[in-house]
C-alpha positions in Angstrom: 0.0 0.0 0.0 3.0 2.5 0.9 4.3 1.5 -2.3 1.0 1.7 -3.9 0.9 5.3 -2.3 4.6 6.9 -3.8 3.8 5.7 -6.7 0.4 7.4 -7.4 2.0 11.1 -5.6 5.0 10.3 -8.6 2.0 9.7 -11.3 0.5 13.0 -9.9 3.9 15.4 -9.5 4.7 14.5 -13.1 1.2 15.1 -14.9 1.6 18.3 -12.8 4.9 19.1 -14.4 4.0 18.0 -17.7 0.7 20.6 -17.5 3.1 23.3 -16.0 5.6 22.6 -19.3 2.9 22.5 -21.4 1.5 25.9 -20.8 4.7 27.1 -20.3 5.7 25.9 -24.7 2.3 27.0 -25.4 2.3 30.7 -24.5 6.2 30.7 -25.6 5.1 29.2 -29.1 2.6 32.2 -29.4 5.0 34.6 -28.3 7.1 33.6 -31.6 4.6 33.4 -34.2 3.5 36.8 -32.6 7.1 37.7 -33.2 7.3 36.4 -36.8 4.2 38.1 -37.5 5.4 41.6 -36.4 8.5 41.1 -38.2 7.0 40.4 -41.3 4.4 43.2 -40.7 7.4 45.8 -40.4 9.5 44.4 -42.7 12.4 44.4 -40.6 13.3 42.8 -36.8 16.3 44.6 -34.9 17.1 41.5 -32.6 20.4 40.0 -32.7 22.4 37.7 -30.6 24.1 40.0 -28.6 20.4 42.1 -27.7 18.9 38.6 -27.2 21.5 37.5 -24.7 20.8 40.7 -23.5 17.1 40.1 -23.0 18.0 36.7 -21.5 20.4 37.7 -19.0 17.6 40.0 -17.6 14.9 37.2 -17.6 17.2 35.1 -15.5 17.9 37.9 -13.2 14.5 39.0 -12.2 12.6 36.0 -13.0 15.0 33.0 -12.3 14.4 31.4 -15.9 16.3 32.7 -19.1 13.4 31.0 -21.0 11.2 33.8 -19.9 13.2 35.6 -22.8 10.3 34.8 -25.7 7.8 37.2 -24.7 10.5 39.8 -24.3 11.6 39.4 -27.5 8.3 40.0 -29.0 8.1 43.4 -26.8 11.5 44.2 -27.8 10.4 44.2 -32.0 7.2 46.0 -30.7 8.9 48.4 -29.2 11.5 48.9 -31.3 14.0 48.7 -28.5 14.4 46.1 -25.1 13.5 47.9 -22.0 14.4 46.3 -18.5 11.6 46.3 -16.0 8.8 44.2 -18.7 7.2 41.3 -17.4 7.2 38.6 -19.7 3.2 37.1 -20.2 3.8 33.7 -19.3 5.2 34.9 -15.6 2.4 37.1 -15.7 -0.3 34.7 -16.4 1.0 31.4 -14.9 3.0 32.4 -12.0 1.4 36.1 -11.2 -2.5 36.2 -11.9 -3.0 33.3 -10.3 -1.8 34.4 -6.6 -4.3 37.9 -7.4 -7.2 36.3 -8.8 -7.8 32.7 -7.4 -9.4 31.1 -10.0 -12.6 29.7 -8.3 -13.9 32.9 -8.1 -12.3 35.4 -10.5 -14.1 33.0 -13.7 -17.6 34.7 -11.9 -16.4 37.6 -14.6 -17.3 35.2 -17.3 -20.8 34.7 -15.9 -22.5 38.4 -18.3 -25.9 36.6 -17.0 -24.7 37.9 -13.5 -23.6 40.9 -14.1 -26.4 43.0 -13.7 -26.8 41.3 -10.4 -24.2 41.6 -8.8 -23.6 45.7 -10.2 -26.8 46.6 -9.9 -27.6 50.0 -11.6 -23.9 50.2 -13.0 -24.5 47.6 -16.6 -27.0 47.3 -19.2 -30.1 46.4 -18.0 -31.0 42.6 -19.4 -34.5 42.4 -21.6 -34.4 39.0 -20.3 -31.8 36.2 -19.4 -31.8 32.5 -20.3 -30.2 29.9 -17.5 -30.1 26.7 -18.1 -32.7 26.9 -20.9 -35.3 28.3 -18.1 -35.9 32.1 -19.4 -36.1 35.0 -16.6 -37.7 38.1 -17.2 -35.5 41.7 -16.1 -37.0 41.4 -12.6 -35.9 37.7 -12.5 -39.5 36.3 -12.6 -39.4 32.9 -14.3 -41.1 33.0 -17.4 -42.4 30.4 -19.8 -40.8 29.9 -23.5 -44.3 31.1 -25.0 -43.9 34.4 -22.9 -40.3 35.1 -23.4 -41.1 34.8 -27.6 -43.5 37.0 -26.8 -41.8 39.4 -24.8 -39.1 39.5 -27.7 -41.9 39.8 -30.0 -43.4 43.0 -28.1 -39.7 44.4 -27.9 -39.5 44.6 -31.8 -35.8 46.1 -31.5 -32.6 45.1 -32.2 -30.6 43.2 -29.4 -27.6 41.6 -28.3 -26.8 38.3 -27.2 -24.1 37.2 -25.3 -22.9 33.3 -24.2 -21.4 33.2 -20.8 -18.3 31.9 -20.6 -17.8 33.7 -24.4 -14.8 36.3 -23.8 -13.8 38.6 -25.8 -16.7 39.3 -28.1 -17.1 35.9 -28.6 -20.4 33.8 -28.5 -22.0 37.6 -28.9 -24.3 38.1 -31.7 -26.7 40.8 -32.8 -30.6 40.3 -33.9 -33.8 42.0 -34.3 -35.9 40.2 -31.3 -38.6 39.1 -33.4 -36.4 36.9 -35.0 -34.8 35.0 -32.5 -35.4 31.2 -33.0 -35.5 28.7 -30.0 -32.4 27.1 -32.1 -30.4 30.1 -31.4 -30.4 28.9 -28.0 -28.4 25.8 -26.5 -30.0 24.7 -23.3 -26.0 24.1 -22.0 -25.6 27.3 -22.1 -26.9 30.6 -20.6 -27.4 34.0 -21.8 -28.3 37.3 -21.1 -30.3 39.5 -23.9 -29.6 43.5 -23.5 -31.0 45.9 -25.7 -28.6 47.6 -28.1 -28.1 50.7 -26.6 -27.1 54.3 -27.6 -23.4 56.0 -27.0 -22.4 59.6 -26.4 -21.9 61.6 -29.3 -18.3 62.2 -28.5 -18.4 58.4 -28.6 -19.5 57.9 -32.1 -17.4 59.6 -33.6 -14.5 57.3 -33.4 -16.8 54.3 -34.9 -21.0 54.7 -34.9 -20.9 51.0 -35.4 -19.7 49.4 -32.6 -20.2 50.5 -29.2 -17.0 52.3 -27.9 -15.1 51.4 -24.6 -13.0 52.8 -22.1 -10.6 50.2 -20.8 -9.8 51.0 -16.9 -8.0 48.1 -15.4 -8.1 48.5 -11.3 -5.8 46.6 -8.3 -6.9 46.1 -5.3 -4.0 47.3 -2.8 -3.2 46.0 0.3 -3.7 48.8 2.0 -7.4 48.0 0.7 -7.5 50.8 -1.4 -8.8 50.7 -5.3 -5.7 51.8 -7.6 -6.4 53.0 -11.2 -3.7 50.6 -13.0 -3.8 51.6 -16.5 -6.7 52.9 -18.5 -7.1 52.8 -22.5 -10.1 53.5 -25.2 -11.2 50.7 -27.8 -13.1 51.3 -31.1 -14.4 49.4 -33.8 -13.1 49.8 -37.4 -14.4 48.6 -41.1 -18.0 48.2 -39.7 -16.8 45.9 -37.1 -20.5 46.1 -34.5 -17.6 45.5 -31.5 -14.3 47.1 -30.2 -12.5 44.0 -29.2 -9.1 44.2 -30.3 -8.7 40.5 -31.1 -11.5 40.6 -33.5 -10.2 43.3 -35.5 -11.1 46.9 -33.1 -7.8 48.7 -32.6 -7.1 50.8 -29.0 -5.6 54.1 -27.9 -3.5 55.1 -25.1 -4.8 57.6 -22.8 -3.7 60.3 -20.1 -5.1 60.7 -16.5 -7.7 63.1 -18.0 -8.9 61.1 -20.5 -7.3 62.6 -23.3 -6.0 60.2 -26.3 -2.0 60.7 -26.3 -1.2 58.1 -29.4 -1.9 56.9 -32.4 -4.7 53.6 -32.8 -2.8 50.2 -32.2 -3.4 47.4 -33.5 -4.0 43.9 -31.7 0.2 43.5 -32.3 0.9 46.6 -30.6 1.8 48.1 -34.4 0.6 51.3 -35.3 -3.0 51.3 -37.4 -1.8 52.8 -41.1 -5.1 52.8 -42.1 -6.4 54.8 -38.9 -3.4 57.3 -39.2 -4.1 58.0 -43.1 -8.0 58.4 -42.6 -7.6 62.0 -41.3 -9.0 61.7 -38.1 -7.1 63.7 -34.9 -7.1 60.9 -32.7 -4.6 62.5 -30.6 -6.2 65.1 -28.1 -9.5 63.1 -28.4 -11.1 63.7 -24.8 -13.4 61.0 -23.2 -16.6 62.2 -22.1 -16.7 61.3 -18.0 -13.6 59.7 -18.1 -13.1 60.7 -14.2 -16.4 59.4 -13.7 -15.8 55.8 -15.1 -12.7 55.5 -13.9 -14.3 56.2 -9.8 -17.3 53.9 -10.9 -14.9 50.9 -12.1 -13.0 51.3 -9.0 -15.9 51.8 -6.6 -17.5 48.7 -7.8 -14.4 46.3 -7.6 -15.2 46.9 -3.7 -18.4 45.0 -4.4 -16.1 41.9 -5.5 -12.7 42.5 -3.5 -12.2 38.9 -4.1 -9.6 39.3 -6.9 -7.3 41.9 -6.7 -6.7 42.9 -10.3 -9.7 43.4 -12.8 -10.0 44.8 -16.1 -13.8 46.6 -17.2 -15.2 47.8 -20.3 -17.2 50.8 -20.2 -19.3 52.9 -22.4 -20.4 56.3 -21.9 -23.8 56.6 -23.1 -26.2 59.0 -24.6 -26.7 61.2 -21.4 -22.5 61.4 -20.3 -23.1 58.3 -17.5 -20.6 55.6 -17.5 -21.9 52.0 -17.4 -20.1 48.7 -17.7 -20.1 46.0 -20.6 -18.1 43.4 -19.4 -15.4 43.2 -16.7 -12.6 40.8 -17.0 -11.1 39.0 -13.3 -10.3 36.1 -15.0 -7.0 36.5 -17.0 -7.1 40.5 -17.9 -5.1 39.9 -21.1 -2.3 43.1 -20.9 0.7 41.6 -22.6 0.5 44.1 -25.8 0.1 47.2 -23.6 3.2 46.3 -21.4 4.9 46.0 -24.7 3.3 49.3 -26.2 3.0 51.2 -23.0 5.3 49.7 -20.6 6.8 48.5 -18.6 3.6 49.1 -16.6 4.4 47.3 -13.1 7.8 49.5 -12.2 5.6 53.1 -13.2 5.0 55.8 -10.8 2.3 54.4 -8.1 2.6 50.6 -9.5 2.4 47.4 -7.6 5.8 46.7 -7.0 6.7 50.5 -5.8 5.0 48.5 -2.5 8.3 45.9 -2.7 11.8 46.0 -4.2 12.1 46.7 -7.6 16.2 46.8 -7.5 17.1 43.7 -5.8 18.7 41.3 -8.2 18.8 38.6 -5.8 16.6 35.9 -6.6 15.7 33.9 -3.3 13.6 30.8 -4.2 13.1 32.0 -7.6 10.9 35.1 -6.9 11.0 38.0 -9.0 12.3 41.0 -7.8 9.7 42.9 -10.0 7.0 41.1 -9.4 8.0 40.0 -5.2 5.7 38.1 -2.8 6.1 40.9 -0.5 5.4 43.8 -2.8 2.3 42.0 -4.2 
């Protein structure tokens, strides 16, 4: 039986270092054909073996592993230059993320059929929401499937659908609510159906198609204070109905005022040709009650203090309020604006000003960037 025992913990430690390596060649893999893909975009790289032994002395130093050096790389030909104080994305999502945002409750983000719930007054109010293939009307009040088809039939607007568990604009789709079909609807799944709603002016004029975000990504301090991490503004382009950048919306780097201070990026971290040569001043765009969402995004991360680090989506609408789309506790993806605007953790008020950026010891493999303590 003791035998029995060791041999099952062995079975277990090594599936457990196979999944670790896995994820680990995975996110590295990406990192390259991201890489390949910027260099071919450019038309150029400016790597070379001494800046990558560069780049991997520095991976070793703060982050105990020279293979860290991949997602550095693909900052560096970003960038156009290799700047020490980037976290790589793999330390970030594998060995970071999961210490801030335990992962039993920080995939509750994923859950848009709660939202509304749980930020009461703060997100677009649902027509209706579908759990479980049981339909709920806006007050929660079970309804049949004859009354929620009739209910959508009454509405006779255009809506929008969205899948839990569908990030980024996926499992989203947009219909006129007299058309929806009980096939559009998987009884596995859940769903919440919002009205389409109207954005400020301002808004609009970056894309009237899609409805255009504000990006404010919050930390929860130690201290227990709400810290405005980093904040940036997404818009659709080509008639594209949503801003998410990995569907083909581009984003724009913004000041603590609100006002654009770059060119559109896109979802490589390159500069947007086609944005640039449209005529359109993005730079010195202002965001209508950008102070406003900002306090509302980190007010309400006090009404789920159980992950420290969460990125929201908000639009301003028609009368100048801020109200949330989606919020993101799960894995806030921020690898292309470390490499665009970064390096975002070693920046003025940051989370490791709380712990010791300069050390270049490396006790039990802990990042001096990114330290136990400072976190």
């Amino acid at each position: 039986m003791f035998k029995l025992s060791n041999i099952g913990s062995a079975v277990r430690k090594g599936y457990e270092k196979f999944e670790k390596w896995r994820k680990y060649s995975n996110s590295r893999e990406q990192a390259d054909r991201f890489r390949a893909d910027v260099t071919e975009r450019k038309g150029f790289s400016i790597l070379n073996e001494k800046l990558i032994r560069q780049i991997k002395e520095y991976a070793y130093s703060q982050f105990g592993e020279n293979d860290y050096w991949h997602w550095l790389a693909l900052y560096t030909e970003i960038r156009g230059e290799f700047i020490e104080g980037w976290v790589p994305d793999d330390y970030y999502t594998f060995e970071w993320i999961p210490t801030m945002n335990p992962e039993n409750v920080s995939g509750l983000s994923l859950i848009k059929s709660f939202d509304h719930r749980l930020f009461p007054g703060h997100t677009i109010q649902p027509v209706a929401v579908r759990i479980n293939g049981q339909n709920f009307d806006h007050n929660q009040k079970r309804i049949s499937n004859t009354e929620f088809y009739r209910l959508m039939k009454q509405l006779r607007s255009e809506v929008v659908i969205k899948k839990d568990c569908g990030p980024s604009g996926t499992g989203l789709f947009f219909r006129n609510s007299v058309e929806l079909l009980e096939n559009d609807f998987k009884d596995s799944y859940s769903y919440v159906i919002q009205p389409v709603v109207e954005q400020h002016d301002e808004m609009k004029k970056l894309s009237d198609r899609s409805v255009n975000t504000v990006r404010v990504v919050t930390f929860l301090k130690p201290c227990g204070k709400v810290q405005n991490f980093f904040t940036s503004l997404k818009f659709g382009v080509n008639g594209l109905r949503v801003d998410n950048v990995n569907m083909g919306g581009r984003f724009l780097l913004l000041d603590p005022d609100g006002v654009v201070t770059s060119n559109p990026f896109n979802e490589l971290g390159l500069e947007c040709r086609e944005c640039i040569e449209s005529g359109f001043e993005y730079r010195g765009f202002r965001v209508p009650s950008f102070r406003k969402a900002v306090e509302l995004c980190k007010e309400q991360h006090l009404n789920f203090p159980y992950t420290r680090f969460i990125a929201w989506d908000v639009f301003i609408d028609k009368e100048t309020d801020p109200r949330i789309i989606e919020w993101n506790a799960r894995l806030p993806g921020m690898w292309v604006n470390e490499a665009v605007a970064g390096p975002l953790w070693t920046n003025g008020d940051s989370l490791t000003n709380q712990g010791s950026i300069n050390n270049t010891s490396n006790v039990n493999n802990e990042s001096p960037i990114l330290s136990r303590e400072g976190l």
